[in-house]
N, C-alpha and C positions, 0 to 999 in steps of 0.2 A: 542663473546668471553665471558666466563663465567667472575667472579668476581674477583675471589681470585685465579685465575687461571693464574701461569708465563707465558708471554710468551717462547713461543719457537724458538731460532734462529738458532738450530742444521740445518736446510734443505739449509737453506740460506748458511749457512757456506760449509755442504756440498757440493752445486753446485759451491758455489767459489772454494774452493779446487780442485771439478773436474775440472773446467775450466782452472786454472790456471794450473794444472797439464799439460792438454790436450793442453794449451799455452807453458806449459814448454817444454814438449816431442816435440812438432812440431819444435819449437826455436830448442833443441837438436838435433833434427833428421837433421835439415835445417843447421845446422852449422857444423855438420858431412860430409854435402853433399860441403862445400863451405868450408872448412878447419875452420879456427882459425874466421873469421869474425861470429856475429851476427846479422843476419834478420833482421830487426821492423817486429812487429807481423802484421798479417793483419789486415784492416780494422776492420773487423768485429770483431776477438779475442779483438780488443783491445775496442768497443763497448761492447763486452758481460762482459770482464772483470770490465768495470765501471757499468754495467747495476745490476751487482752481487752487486758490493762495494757501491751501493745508494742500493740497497735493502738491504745490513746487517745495515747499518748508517739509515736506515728507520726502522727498526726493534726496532735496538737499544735505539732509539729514543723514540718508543712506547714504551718500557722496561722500560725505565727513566721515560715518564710521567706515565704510570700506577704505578712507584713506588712513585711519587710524590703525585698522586693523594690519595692513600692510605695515607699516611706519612699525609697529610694535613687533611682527614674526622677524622685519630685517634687523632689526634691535636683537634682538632672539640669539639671531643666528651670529650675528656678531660679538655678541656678548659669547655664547657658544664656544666661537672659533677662537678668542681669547682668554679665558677661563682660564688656563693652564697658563700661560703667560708666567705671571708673578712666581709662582711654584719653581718655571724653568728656572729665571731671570735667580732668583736666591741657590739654586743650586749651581751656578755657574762659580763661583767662588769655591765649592767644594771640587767641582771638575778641576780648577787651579790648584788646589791645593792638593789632589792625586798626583799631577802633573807633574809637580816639585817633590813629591813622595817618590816617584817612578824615578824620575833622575838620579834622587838621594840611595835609593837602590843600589842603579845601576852604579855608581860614582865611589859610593863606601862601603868598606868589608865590616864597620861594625856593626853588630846584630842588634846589642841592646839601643844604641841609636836609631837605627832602622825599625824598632817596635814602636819606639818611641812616637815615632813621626808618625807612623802609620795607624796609632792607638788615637793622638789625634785628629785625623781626615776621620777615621770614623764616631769620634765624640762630636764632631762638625756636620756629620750627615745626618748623629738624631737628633744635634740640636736641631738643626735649622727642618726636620720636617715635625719636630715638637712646635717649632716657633710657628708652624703653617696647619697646628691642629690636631697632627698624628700621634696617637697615643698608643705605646704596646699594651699589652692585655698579661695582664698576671695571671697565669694556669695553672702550673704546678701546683699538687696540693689542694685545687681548688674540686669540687666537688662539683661534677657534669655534667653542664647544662649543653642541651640543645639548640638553644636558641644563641651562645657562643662558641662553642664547638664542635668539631667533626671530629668523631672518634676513627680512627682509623685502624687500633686494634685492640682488644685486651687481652689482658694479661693477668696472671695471679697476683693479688697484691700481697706484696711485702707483709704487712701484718692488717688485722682485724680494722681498723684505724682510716687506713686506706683503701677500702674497700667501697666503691661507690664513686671515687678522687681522680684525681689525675696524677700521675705516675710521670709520667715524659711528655715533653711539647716535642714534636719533630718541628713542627713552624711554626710562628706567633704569630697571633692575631693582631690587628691592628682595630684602632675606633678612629675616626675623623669627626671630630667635633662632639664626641660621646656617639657617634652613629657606627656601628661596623662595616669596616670595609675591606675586611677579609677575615674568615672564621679561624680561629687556632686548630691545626691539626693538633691532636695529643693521643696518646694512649691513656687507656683506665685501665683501673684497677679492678678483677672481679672478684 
């Protein structure tokens, strides 16, 4: 069956119709023949007639879930192309608050003011991707594991102690919800 492609339950239907028709006519003809009383259909009509009625309820069925199944990948993908959304939308207020940093820059010679402002936009950019789940990774010192870091080189360590540890992060890692989503480079200690 193609993709995007209905099913079709015209055939189904129309052997039910004959059938039932061909049940009807016989029933008429047979209560013609025995006046006012009717029949029970035969065996079999009344076989063929359920055999029809689970094939269109089977049909049907299929009909449902391939509309289901549609309904739920365009959900998917929409959920998908919005995902990031809320992430932007909360960093938009830090892109603000750069904005007014970059002015205060440009605009004032003093320095310890100018850390100032600038110490804040970045206490604002871990909050708000703390408030969205992202947590850095404490490495240094820590003892190295493969499963969170990438060693990227070693080196002799400092004393007996350190040996086995982590000595330097060049980059942090990060966890998103306790999951990683970017390994720490670091250097060890050999």
């Amino acid at each position: 069956m193609q993709k995007n492609e209905p099913i079709n339950t015209e055939p189904a239907n129309m052997e039910a119709n004959t059938l039932e028709n061909e049940a009807a006519d016989n029933t008429a003809a047979l209560s013609e023949e025995q006046g006012a009383e009717t029949p029970p259909l035969s065996e079999l009509d009344t076989l063929k007639l359920e055999l029809v009625d689970q094939k269109d309820k089977y049909l049907r069925l299929m009909a449902e879930f391939e509309n289901f199944r549609r309904r739920t990948a365009k959900e998917r993908m929409e959920l998908i192309q919005t995902a990031s959304k809320e992430v932007i939308v909360s960093f938009l207020d830090v892109l603000d608050d750069c904005d007014r940093a970059e002015k205060q820059l440009n605009s004032s010679d003093d320095i310890a003011m100018q850390k100032e402002g600038i110490q804040l936009v970045f206490n604002k950019v871990r909050s708000t991707l703390q408030s969205k789940g992202v947590v850095a990774m404490e490495s240094i010192q820590q003892t190295f594991d493969v499963d969170k870091h990438e060693a990227i080189t070693e080196v002799p360590a400092p004393n007996e102690k350190m040996k086995g540890k982590i000595v330097d992060e060049i980059s942090k890692g990060y966890l998103l919800n306790d999951k990683i989503i970017r390994f720490a480079k670091v250097v060890v200690g050999k």
